[in-house]
C-alpha positions as CSV (number, residue, x, y, z in Angstrom):
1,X,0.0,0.0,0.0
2,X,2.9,2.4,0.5
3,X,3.8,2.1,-2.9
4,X,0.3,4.1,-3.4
5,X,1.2,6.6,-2.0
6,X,2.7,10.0,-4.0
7,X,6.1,11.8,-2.1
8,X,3.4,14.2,-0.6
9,X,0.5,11.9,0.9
10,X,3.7,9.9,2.3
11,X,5.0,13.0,3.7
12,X,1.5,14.1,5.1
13,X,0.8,11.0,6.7
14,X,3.8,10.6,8.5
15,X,3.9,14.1,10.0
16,X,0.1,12.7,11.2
17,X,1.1,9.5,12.7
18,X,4.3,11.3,14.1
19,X,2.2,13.7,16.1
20,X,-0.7,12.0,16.8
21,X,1.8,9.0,18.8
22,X,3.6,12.5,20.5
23,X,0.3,14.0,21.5
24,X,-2.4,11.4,21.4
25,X,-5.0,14.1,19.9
26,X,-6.7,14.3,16.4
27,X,-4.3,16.0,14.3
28,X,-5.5,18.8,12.0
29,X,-4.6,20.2,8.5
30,X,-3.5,23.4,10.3
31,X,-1.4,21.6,12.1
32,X,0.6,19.5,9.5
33,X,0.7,22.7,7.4
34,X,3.2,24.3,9.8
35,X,5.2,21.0,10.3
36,X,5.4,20.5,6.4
37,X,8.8,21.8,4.9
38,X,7.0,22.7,1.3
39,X,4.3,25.3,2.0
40,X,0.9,23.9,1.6
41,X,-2.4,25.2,2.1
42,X,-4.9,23.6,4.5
43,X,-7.4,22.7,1.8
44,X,-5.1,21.1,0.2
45,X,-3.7,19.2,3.2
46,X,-7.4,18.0,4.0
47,X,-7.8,16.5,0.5
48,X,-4.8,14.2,1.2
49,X,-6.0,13.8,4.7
50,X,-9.3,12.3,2.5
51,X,-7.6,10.4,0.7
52,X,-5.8,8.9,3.2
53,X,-8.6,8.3,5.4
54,X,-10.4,6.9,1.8
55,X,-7.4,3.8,1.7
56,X,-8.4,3.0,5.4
57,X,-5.2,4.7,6.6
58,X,-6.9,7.7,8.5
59,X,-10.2,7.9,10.7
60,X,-12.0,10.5,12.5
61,X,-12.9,10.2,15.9
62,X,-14.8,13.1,15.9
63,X,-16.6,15.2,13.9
64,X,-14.1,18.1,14.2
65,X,-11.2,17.7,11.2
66,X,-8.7,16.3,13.1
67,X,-7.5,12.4,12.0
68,X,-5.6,9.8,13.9
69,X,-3.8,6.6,12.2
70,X,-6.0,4.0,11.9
71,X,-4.0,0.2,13.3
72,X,-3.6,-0.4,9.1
73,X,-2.1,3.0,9.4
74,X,-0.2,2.4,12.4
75,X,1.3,-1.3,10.8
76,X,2.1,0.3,7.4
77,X,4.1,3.4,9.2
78,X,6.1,1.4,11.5
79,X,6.7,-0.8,8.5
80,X,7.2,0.9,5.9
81,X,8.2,5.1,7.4
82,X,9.5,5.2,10.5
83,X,12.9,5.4,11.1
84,X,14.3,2.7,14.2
85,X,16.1,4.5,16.7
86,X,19.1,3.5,18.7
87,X,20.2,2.7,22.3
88,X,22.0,5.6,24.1
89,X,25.5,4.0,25.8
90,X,23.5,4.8,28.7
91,X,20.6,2.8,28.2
92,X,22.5,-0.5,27.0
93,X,24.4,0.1,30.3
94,X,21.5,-0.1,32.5
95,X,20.2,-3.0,30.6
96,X,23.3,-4.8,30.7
97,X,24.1,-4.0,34.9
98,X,20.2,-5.3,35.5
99,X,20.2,-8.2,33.7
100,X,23.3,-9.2,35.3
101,X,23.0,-12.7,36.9
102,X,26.0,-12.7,39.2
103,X,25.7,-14.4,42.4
104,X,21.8,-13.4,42.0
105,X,18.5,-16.0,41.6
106,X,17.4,-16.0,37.6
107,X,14.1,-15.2,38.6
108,X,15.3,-12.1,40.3
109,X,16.9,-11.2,37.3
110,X,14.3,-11.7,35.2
111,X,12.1,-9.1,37.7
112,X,14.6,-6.5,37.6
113,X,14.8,-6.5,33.7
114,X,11.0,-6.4,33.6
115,X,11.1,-3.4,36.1
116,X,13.9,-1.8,34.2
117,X,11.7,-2.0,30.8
118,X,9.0,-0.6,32.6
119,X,10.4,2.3,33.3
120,X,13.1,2.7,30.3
121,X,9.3,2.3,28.1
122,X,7.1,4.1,30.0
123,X,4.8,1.2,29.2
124,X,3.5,-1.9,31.1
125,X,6.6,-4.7,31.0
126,X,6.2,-8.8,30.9
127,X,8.7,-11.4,31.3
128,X,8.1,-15.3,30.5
129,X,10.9,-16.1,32.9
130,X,12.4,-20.1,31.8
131,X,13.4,-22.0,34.8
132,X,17.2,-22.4,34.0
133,X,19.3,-25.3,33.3
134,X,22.8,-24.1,33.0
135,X,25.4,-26.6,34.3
136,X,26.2,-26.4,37.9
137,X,29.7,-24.8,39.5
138,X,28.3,-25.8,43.3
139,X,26.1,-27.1,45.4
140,X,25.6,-26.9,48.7
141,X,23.2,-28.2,51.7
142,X,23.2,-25.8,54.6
143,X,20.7,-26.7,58.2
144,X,18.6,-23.6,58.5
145,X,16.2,-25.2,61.6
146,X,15.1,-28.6,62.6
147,X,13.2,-30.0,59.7
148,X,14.3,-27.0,57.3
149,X,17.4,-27.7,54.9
150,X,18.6,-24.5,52.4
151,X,20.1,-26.1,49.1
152,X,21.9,-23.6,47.5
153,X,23.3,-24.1,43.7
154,X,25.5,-21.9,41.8
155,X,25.1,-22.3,38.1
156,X,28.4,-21.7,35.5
157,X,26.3,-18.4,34.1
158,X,26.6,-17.1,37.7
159,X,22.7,-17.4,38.3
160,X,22.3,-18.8,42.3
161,X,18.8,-20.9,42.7
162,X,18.3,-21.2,46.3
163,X,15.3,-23.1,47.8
164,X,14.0,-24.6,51.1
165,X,13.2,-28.8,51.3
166,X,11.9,-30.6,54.4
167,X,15.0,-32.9,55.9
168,X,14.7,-35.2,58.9
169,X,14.6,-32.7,62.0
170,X,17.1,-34.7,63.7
171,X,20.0,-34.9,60.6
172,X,23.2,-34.5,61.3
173,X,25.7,-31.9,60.0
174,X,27.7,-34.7,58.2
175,X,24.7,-35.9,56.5
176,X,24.7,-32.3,54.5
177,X,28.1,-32.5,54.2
178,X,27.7,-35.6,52.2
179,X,24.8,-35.1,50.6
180,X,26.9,-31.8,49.2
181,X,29.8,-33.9,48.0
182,X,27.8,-36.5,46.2
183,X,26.0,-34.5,44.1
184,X,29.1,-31.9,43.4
185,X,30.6,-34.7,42.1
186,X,27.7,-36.4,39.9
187,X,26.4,-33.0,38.5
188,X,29.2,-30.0,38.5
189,X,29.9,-29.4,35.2
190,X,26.4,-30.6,33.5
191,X,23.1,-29.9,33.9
192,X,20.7,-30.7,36.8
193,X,18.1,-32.1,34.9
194,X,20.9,-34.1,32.5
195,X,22.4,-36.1,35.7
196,X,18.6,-36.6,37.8
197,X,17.9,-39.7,35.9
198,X,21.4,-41.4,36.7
199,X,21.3,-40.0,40.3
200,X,18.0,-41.6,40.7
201,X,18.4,-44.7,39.6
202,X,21.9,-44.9,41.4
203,X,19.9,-44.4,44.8
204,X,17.3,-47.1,43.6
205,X,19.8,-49.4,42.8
206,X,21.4,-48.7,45.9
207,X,24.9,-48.4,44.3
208,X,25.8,-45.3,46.1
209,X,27.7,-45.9,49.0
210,X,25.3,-43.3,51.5
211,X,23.1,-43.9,54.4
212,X,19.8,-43.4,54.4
213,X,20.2,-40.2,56.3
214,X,21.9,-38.4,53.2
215,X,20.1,-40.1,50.7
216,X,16.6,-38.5,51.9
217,X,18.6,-34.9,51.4
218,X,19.8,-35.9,47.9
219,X,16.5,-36.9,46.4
220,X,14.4,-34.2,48.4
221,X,17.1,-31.6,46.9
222,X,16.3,-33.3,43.2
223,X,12.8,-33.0,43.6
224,X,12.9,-29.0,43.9
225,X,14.6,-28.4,41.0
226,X,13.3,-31.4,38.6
227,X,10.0,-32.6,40.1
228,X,7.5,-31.2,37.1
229,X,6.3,-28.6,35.0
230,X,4.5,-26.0,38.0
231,X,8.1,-24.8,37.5
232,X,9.1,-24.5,34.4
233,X,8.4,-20.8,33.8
234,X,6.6,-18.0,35.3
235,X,5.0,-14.7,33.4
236,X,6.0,-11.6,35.2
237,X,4.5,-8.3,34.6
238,X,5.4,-4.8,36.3
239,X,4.2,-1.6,35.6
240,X,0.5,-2.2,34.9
241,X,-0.1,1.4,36.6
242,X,1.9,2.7,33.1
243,X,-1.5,1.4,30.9
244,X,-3.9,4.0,33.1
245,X,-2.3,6.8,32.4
246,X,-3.9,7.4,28.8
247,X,-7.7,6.3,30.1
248,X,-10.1,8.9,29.0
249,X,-13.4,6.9,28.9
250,X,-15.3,4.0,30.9
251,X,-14.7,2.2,27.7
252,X,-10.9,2.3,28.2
253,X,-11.1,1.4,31.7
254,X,-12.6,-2.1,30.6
255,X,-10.2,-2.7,28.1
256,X,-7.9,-2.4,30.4
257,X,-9.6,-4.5,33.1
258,X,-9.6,-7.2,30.4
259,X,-6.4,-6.9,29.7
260,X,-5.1,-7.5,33.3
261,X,-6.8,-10.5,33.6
262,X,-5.8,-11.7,30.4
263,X,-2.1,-11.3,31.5
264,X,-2.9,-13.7,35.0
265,X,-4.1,-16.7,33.1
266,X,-1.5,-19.5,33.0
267,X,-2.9,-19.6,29.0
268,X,-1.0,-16.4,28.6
269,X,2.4,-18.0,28.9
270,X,1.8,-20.6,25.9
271,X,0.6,-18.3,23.7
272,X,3.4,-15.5,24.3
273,X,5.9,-18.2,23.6
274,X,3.8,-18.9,20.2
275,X,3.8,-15.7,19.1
276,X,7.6,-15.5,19.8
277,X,8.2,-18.7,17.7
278,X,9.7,-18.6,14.6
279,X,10.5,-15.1,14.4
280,X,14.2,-13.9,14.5
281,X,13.8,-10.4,16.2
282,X,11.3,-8.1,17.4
283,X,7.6,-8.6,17.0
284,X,5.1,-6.2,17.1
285,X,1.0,-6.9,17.1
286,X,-1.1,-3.6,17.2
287,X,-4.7,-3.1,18.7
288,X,-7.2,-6.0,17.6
289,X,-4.4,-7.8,15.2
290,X,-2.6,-8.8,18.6
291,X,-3.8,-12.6,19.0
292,X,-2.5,-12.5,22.7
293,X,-5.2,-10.4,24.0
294,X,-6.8,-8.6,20.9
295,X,-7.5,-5.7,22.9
296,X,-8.1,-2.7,20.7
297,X,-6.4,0.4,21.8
298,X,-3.3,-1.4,23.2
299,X,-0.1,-2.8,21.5
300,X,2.5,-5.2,21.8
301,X,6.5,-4.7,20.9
302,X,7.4,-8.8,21.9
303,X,11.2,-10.5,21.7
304,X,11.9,-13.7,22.0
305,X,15.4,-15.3,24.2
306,X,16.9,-18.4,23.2
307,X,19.2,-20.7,25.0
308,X,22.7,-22.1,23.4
309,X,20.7,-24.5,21.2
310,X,18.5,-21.5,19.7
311,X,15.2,-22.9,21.2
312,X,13.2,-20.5,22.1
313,X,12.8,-20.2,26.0
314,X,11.1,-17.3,27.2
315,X,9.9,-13.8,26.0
316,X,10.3,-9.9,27.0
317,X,7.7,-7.3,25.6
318,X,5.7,-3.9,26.4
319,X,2.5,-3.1,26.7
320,X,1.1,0.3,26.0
321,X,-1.8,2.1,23.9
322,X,-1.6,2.0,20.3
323,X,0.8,5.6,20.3
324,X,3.9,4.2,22.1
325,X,7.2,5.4,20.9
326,X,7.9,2.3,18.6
327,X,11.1,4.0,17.3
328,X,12.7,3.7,20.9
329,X,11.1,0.9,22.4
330,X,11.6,-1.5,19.4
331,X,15.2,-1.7,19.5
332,X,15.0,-1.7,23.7
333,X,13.4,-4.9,23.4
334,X,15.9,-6.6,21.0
335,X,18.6,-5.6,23.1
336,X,17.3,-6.9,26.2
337,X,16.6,-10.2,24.7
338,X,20.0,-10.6,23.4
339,X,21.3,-9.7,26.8
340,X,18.9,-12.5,28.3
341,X,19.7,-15.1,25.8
342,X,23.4,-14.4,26.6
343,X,22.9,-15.2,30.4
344,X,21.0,-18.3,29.5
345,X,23.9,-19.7,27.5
């Protein structure tokens, strides 16, 4: 369709769509006469204006003579006109220091990023955070209380997973001691769920040389961290408060409604990762062509991460109305998936 359009319209309708995602308000032919570099008049301005709004490109909320970008017109600008912007040094720095995984729990990670986003965007953030399966550096058991065992694992990426099992209340110091040093040596250097299959059937077979003591520790340590798919992912969203700040109508305040409780259905993590499948980059689904939550009004800028296999293991988008700055945010979001995908691997 862009190919339909002259060097004015082209020019016309980009000063309209630029505006209109600055200011979120109907955009006039007096207005885009003053932005325009070649003097036009405003009748002439308005027949483009109808001509654009004729291709489907350009509606009128209102009766007055203002126009906004329909979503057609919104896909074929940020497809076809708008220029993608860049990270500032200062940005990728921040992006890189949050989604640092150093001596920190991936799924704290994963939180800061989607905070950071957030507020970088101006728009409401959400992570589909993997559980991660890097290969282990160290693992330790350390007695917290009677009955209450802290199993702490380093991973080679530098992500620590720490979690709480139930233990005999009465198990002894060396039993954790033990318990440490047979699984350091079984699964450093791989990962956890690579070595659970050959660990359990070790302790079934009873070919390890432990007591029964330590062997409890072992395979309630293995169940965290293997034991099914509750854990294999969680969606995280922060700043929802982001999506109220353009509501001018009852309408827009149940869109938005819908739109939270779209994003706390467990559904919602399948079908992000299907709409990150297959694609290399950036995705981005406007108003009712978004088939996450076809919400009108509201749009979607989506990355995919991948681990060192390329398989597609999580996802990190933005939320916002329909006029976000698509220009910045875009290449925000490739970034901080290729940061994420790096920590994964």
């Amino acid at each position: 369709m862009l190919s339909n359009l002259n060097e004015r319209s082209r020019d016309i309708f980009g000063r309209i769509v630029d505006t209109y995602m600055q200011t979120g308000d109907p955009v006039g032919s007096r207005t885009v006469s003053k932005l325009l570099e070649n003097a036009l008049s405003p009748a002439s301005i308005r027949n483009v204006m109808a001509d654009l709004e004729d291709m489907g490109l350009l509606h009128s909320p209102h009766t007055s003579a203002g126009r906004i970008p329909t979503e057609a017109g919104l896909r074929l600008f940020i497809d076809g006109v708008m220029e993608i912007g860049d990270l500032g040094e200062q940005e990728r720095q921040r992006i890189d220091l949050e989604c640092s995984a150093k001596g920190r729990r991936f799924e704290d990670v994963m939180k800061e990023a989607s905070g950071m986003i957030s507020g970088l965007s101006g728009c409401a953030s959400l992570v589909f955070a993997p559980k991660t399966d890097s290969p282990l550096k160290h693992i330790e058991f350390v007695n917290l209380s009677p009955g209450r065992t802290l199993v702490i694992m380093v991973m080679e990426n530098g992500v620590v997973e720490n979690r709480v099992i139930q233990t005999p209340p009465d198990i002894p110091p060396s039993a954790l001691v033990q318990a440490s040093n047979y699984l350091g040596a079984k699964l450093v250097g791989q990962t956890v769920s690579g070595g659970v299959d050959e660990i359990t059937k070790e302790l079934q077979s009873h070919r390890a040389q432990l007591d029964e003591l330590t062997s409890h520790v072992v395979e309630a340590g293995l169940a965290q961290w293997a034991g099914g798919n509750e854990d294999s992912g969680s969606l995280i969203v922060r700043g929802q408060s982001h999506l109220l700040d353009d509501i001018s109508a009852m309408a827009d305040l149940e869109r938005i409604k819908s739109l939270f409780e779209a994003l706390e259905t467990k559904e919602t993590l399948l079908k992000l990762l299907r709409l990150a499948d297959g694609a290399e980059g950036v995705q981005i689904f406007i108003g009712s062509d978004n088939p996450l939550f076809n919400v009108s009004g509201c749009s979607m800028v989506v990355a995919p991460f991948r681990d060192p296999h390329q398989k597609i293991v999580g996802a990190i988008g933005v939320i916002g109305p329909t006029r976000i700055n698509y220009a910045r945010i875009i290449p925000m979001v490739d970034y901080t998936s290729k940061v994420i995908g790096r920590l994964i691997g």
